[in-house]
PDB file with SEQRES, HELIX, SHEET and CRYST1 records, atoms N, CA, C and O in Angstrom:
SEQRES   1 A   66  UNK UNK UNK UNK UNK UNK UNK UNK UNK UNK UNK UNK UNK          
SEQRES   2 A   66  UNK UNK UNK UNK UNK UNK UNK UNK UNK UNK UNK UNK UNK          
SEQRES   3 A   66  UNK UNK UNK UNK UNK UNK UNK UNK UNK UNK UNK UNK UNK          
SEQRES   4 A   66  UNK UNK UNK UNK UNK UNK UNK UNK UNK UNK UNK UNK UNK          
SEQRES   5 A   66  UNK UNK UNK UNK UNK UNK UNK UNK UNK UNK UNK UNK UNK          
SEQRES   6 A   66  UNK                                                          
HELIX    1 AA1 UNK A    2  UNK A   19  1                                  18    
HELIX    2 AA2 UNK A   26  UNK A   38  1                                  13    
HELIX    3 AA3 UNK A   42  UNK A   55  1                                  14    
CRYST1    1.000    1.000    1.000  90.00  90.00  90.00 P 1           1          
ATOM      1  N   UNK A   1       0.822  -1.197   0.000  1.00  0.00           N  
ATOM      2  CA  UNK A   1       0.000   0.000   0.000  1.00  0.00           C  
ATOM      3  C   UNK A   1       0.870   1.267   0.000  1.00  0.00           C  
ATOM      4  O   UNK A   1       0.613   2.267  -0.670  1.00  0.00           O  
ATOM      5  N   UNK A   2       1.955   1.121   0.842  1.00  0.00           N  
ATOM      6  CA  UNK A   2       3.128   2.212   0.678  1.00  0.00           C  
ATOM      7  C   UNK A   2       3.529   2.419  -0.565  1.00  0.00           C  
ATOM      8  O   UNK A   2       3.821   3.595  -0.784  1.00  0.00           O  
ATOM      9  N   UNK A   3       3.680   1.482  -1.714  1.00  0.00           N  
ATOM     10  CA  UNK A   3       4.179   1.955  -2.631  1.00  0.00           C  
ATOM     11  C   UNK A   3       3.086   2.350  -3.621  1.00  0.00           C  
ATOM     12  O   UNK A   3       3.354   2.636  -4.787  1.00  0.00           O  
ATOM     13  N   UNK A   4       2.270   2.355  -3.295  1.00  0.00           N  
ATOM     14  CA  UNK A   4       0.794   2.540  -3.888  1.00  0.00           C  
ATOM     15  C   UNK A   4       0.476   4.252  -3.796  1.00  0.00           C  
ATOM     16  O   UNK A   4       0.008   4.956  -4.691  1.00  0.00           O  
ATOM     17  N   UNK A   5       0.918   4.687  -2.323  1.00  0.00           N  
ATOM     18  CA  UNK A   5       0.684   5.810  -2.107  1.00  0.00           C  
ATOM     19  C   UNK A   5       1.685   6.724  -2.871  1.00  0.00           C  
ATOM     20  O   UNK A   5       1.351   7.618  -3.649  1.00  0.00           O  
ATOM     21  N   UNK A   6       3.138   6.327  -2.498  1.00  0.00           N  
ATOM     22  CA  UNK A   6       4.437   6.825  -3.976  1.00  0.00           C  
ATOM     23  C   UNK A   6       4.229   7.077  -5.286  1.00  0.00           C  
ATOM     24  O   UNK A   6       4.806   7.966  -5.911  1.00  0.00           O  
ATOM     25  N   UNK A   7       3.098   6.023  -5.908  1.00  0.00           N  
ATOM     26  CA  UNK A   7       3.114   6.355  -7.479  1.00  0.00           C  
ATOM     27  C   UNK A   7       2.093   7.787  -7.393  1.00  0.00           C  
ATOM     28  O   UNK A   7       2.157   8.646  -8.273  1.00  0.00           O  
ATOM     29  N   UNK A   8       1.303   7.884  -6.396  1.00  0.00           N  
ATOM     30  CA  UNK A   8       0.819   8.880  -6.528  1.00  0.00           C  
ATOM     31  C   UNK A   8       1.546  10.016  -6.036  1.00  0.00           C  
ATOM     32  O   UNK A   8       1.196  11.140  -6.394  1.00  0.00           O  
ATOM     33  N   UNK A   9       2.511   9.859  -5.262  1.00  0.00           N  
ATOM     34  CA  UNK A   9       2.761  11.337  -4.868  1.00  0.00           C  
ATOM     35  C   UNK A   9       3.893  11.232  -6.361  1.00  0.00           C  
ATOM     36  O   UNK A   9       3.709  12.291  -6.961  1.00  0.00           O  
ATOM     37  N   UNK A  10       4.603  10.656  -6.885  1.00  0.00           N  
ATOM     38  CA  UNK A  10       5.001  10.321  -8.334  1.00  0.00           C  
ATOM     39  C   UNK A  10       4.217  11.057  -9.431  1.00  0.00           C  
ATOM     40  O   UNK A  10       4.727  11.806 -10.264  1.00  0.00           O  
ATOM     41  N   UNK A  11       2.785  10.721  -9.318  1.00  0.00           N  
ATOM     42  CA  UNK A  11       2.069  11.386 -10.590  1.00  0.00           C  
ATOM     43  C   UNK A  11       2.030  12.867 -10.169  1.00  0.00           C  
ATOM     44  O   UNK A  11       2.254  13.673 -11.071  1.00  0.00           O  
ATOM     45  N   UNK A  12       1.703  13.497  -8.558  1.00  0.00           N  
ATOM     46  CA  UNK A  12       1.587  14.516  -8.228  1.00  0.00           C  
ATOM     47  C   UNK A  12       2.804  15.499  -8.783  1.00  0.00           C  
ATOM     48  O   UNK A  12       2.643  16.493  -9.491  1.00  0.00           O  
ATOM     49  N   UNK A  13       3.795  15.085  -8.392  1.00  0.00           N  
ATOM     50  CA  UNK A  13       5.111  15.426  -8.885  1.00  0.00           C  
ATOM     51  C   UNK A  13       5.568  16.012 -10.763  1.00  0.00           C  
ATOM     52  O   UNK A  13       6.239  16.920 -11.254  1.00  0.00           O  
ATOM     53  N   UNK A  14       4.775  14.918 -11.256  1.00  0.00           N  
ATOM     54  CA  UNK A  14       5.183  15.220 -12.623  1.00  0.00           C  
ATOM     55  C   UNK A  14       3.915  16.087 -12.936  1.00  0.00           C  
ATOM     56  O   UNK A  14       4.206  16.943 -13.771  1.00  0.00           O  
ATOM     57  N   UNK A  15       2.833  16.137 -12.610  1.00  0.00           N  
ATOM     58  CA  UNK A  15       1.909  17.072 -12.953  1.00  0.00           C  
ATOM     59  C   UNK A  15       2.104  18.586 -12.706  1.00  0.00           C  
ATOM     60  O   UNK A  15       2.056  19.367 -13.656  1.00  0.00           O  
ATOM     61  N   UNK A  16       2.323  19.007 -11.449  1.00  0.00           N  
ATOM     62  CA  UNK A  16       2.872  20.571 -10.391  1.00  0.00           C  
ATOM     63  C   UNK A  16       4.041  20.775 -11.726  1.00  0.00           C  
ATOM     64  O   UNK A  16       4.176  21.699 -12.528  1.00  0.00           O  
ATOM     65  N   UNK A  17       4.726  19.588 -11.566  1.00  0.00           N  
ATOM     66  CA  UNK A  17       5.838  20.061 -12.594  1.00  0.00           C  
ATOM     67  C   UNK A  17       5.658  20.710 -13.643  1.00  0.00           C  
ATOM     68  O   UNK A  17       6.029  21.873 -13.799  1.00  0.00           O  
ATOM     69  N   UNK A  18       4.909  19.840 -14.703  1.00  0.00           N  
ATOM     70  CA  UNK A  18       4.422  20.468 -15.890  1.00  0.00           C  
ATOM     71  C   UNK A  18       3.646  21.452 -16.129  1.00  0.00           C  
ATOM     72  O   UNK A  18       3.781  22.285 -17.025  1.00  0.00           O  
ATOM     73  N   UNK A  19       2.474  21.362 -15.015  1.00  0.00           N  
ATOM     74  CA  UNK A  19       1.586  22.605 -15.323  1.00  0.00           C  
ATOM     75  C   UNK A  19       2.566  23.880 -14.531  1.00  0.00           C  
ATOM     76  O   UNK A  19       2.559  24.925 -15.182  1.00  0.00           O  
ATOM     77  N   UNK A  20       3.265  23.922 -13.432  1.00  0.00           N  
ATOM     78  CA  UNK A  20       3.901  25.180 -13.752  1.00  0.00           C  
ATOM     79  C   UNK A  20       5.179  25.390 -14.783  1.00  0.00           C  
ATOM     80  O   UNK A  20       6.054  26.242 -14.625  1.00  0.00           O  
ATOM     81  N   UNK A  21       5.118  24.570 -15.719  1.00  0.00           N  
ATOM     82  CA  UNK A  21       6.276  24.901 -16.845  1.00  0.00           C  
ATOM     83  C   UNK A  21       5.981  25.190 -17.998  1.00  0.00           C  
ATOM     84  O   UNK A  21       6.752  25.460 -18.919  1.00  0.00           O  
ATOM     85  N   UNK A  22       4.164  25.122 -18.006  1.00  0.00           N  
ATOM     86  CA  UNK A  22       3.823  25.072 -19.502  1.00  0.00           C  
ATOM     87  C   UNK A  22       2.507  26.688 -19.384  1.00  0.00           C  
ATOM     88  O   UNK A  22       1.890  27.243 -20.293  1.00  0.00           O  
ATOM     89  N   UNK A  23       2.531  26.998 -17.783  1.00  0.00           N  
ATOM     90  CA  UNK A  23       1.655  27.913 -17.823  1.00  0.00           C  
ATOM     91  C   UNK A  23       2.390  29.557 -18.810  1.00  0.00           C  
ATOM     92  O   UNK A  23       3.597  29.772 -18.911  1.00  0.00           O  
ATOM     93  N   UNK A  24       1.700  30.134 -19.180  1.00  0.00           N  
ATOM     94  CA  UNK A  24       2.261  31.355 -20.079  1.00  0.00           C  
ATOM     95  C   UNK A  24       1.483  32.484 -19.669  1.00  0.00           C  
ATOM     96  O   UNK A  24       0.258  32.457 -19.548  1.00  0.00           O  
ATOM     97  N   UNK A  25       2.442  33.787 -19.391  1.00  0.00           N  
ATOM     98  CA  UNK A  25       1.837  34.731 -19.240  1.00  0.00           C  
ATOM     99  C   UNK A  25       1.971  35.746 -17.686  1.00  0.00           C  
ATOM    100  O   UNK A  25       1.689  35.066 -16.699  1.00  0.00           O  
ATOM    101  N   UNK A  26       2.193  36.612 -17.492  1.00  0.00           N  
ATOM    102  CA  UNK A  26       2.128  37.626 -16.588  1.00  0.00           C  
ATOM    103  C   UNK A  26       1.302  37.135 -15.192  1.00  0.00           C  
ATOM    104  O   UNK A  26       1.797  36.924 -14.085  1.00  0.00           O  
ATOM    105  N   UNK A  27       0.071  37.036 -15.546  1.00  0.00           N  
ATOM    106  CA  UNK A  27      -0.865  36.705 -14.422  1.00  0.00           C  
ATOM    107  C   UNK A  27      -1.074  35.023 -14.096  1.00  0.00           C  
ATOM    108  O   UNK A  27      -2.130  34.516 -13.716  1.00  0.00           O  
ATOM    109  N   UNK A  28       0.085  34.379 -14.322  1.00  0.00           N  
ATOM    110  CA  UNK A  28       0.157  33.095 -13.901  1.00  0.00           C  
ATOM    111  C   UNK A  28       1.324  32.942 -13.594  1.00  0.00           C  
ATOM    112  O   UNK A  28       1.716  31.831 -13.237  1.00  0.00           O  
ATOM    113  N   UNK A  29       2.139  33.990 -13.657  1.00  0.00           N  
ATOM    114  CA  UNK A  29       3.786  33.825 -12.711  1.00  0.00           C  
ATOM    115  C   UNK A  29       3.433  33.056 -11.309  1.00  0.00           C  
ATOM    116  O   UNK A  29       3.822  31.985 -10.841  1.00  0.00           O  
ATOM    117  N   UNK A  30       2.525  34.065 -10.837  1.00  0.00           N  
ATOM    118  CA  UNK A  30       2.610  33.538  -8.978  1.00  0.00           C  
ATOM    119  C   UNK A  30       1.494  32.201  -9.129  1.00  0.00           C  
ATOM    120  O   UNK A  30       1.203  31.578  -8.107  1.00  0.00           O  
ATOM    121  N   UNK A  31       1.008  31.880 -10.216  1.00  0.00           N  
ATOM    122  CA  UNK A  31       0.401  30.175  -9.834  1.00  0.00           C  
ATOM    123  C   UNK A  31       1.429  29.312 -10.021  1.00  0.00           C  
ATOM    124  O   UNK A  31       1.573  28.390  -9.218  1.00  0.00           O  
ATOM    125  N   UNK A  32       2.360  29.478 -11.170  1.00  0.00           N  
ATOM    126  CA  UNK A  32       3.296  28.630 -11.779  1.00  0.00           C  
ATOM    127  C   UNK A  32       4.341  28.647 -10.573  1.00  0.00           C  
ATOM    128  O   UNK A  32       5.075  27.660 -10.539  1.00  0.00           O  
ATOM    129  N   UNK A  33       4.545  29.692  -9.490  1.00  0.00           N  
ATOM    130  CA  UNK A  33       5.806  29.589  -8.483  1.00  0.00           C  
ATOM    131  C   UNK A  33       4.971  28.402  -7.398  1.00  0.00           C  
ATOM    132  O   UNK A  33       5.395  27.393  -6.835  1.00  0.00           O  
ATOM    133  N   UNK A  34       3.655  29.038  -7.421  1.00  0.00           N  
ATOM    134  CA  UNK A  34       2.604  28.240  -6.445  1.00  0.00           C  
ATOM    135  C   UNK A  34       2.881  26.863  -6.825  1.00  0.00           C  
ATOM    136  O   UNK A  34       3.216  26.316  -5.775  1.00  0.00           O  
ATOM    137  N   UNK A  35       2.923  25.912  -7.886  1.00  0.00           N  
ATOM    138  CA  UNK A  35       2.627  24.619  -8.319  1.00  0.00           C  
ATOM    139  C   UNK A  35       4.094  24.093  -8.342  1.00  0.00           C  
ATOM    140  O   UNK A  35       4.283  22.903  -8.086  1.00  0.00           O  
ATOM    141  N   UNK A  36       5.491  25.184  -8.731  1.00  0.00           N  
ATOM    142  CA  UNK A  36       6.786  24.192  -8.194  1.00  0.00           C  
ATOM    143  C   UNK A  36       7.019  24.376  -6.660  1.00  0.00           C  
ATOM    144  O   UNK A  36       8.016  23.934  -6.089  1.00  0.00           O  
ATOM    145  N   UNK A  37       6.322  24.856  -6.230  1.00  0.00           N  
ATOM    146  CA  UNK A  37       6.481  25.050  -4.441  1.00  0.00           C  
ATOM    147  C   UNK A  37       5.242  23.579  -3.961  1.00  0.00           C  
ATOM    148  O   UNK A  37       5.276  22.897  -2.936  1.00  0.00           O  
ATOM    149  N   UNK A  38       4.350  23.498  -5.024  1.00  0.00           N  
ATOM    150  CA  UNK A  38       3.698  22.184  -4.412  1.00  0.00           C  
ATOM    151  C   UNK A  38       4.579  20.941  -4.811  1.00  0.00           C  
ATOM    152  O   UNK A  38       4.763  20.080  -3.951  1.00  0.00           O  
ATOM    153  N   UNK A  39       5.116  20.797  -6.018  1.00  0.00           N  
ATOM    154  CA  UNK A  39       6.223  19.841  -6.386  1.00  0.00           C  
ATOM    155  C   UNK A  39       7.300  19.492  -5.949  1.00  0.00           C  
ATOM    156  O   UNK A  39       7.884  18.423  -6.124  1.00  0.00           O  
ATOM    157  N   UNK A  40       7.673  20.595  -5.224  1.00  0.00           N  
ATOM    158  CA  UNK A  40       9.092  20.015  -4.365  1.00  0.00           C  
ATOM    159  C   UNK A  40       8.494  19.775  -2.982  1.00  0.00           C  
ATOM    160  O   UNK A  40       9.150  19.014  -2.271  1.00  0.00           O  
ATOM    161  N   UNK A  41       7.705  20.131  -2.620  1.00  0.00           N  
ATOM    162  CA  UNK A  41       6.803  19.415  -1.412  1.00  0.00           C  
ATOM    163  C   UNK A  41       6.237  18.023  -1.729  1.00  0.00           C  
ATOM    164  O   UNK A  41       6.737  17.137  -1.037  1.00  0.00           O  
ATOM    165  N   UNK A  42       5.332  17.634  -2.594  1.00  0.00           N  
ATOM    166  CA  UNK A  42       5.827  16.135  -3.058  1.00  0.00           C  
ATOM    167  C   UNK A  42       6.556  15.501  -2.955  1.00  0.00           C  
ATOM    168  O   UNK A  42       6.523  14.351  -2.517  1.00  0.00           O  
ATOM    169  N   UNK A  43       7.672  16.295  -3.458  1.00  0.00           N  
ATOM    170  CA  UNK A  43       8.532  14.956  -3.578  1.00  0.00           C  
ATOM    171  C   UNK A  43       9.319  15.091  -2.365  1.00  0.00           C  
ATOM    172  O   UNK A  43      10.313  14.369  -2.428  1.00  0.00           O  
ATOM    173  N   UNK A  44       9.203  16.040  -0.814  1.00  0.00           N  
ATOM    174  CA  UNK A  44       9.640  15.206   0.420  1.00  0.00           C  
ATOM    175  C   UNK A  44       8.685  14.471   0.611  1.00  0.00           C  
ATOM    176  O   UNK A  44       9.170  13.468   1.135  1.00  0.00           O  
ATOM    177  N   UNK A  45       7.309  14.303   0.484  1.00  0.00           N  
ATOM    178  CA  UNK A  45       6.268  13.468   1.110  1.00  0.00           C  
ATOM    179  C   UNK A  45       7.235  11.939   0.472  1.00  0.00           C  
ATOM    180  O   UNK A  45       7.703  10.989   1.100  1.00  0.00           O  
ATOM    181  N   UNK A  46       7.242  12.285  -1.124  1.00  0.00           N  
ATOM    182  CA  UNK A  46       7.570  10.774  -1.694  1.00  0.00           C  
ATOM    183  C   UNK A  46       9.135  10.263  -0.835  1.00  0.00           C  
ATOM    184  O   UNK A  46       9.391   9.093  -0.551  1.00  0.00           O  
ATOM    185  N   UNK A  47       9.882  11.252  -0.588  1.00  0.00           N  
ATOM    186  CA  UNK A  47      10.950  10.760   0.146  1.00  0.00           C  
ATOM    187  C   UNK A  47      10.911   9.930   1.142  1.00  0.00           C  
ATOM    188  O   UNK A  47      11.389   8.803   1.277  1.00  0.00           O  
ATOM    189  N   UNK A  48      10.126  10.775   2.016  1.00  0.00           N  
ATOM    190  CA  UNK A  48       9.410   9.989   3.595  1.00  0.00           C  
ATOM    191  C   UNK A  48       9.137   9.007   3.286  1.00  0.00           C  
ATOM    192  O   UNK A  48       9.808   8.089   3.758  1.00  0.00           O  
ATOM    193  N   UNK A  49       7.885   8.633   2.227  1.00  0.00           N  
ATOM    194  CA  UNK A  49       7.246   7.295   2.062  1.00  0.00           C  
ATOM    195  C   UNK A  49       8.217   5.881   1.576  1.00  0.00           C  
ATOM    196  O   UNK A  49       8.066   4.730   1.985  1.00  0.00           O  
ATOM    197  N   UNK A  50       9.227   6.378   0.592  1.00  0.00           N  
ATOM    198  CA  UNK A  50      10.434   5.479   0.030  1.00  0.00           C  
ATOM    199  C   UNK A  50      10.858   5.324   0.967  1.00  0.00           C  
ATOM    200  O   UNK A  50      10.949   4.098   1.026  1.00  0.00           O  
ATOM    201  N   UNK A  51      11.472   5.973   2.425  1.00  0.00           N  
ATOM    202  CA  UNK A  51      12.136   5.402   3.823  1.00  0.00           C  
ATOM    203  C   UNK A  51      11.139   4.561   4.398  1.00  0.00           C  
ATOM    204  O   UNK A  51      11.404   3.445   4.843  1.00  0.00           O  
ATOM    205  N   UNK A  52      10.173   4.990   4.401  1.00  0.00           N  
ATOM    206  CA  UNK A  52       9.631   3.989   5.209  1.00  0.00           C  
ATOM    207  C   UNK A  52       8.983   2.305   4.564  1.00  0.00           C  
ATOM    208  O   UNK A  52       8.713   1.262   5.160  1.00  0.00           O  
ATOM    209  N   UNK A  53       8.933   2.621   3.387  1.00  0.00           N  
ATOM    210  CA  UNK A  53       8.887   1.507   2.628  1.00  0.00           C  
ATOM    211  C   UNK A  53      10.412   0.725   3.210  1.00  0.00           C  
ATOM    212  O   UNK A  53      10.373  -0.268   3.937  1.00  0.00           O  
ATOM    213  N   UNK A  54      11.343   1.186   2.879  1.00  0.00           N  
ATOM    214  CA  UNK A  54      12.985   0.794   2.966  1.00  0.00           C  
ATOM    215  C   UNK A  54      12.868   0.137   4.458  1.00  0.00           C  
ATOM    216  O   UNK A  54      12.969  -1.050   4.770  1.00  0.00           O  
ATOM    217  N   UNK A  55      12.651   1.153   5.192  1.00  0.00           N  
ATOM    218  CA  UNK A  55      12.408   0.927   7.030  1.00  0.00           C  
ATOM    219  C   UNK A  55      12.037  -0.463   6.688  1.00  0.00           C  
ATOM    220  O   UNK A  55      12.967  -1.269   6.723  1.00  0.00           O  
ATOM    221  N   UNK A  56      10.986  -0.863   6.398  1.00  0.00           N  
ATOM    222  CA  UNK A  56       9.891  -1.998   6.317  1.00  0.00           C  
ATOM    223  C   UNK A  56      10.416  -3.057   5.485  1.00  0.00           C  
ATOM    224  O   UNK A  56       9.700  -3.836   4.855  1.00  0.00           O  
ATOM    225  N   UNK A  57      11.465  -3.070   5.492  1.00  0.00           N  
ATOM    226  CA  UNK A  57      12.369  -4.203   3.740  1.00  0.00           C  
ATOM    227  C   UNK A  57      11.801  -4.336   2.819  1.00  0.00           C  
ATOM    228  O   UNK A  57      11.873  -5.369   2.153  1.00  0.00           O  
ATOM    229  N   UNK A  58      10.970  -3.197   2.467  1.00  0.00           N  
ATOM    230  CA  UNK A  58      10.189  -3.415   0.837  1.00  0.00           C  
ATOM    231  C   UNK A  58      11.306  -2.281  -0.069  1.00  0.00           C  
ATOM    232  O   UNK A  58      12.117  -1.430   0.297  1.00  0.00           O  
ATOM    233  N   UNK A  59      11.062  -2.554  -0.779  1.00  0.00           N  
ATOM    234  CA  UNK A  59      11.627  -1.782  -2.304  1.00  0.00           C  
ATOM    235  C   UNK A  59      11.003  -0.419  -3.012  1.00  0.00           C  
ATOM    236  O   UNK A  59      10.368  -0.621  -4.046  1.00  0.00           O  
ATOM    237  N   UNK A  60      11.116   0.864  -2.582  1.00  0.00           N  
ATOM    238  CA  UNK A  60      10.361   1.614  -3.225  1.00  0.00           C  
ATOM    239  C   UNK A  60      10.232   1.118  -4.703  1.00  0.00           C  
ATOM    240  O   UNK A  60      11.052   0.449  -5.332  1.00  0.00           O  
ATOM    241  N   UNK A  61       8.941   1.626  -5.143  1.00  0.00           N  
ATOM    242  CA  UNK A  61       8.523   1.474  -6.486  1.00  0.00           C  
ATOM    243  C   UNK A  61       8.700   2.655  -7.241  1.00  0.00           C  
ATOM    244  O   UNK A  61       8.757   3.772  -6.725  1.00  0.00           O  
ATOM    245  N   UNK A  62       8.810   2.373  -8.763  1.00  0.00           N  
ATOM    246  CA  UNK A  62       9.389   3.510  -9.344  1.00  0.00           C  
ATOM    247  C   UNK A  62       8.129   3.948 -10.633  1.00  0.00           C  
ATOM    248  O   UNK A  62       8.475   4.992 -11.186  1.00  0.00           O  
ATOM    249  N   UNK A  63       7.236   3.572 -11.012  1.00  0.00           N  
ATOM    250  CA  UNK A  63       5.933   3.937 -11.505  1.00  0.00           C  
ATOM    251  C   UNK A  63       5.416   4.644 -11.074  1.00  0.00           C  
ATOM    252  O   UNK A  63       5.152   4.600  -9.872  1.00  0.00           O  
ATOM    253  N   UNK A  64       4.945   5.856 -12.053  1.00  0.00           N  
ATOM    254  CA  UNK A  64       4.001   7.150 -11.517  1.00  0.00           C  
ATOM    255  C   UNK A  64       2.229   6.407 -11.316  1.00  0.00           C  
ATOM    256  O   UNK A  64       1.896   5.383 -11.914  1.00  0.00           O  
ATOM    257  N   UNK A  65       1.527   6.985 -10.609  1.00  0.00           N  
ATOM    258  CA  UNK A  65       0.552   6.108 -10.737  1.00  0.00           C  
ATOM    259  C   UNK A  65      -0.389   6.825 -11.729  1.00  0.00           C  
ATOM    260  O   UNK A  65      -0.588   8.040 -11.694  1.00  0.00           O  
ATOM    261  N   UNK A  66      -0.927   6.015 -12.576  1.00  0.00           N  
ATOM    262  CA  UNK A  66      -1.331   6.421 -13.647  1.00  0.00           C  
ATOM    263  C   UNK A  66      -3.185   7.147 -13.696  1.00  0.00           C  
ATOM    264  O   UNK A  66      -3.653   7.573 -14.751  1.00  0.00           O  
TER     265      UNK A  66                                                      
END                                                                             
């Protein structure tokens, strides 16, 4: 189930990513800073969760969840 929860913070990650890289325009500066400030917050959640998977002798998984 741990690694279940990873692919999603995985998909979360590549999404924040993209939509603040593909937003255009003046009045979406401060959403696009907003969405890589949610993406690098992801990916400590996904950090945490890969230790504790590890903690637990499982194998983080490496699939975004789709």
């Amino acid at each position: 189930m741990l690694n279940e929860d990873l692919a999603r913070e995985y998909q979360a990650i590549i999404a924040y990513t993209v939509y603040s890289q593909t937003m255009k325009g003046a009045p979406y500066t401060d959403i696009a800073r907003e969405l890589e400030t949610h993406a690098a917050e992801e990916l400590a959640h996904a950090l945490k969760i890969a230790r504790q998977i590890d903690y637990f002798g499982g194998m983080p998984g490496c699939p975004p969840k789709k």
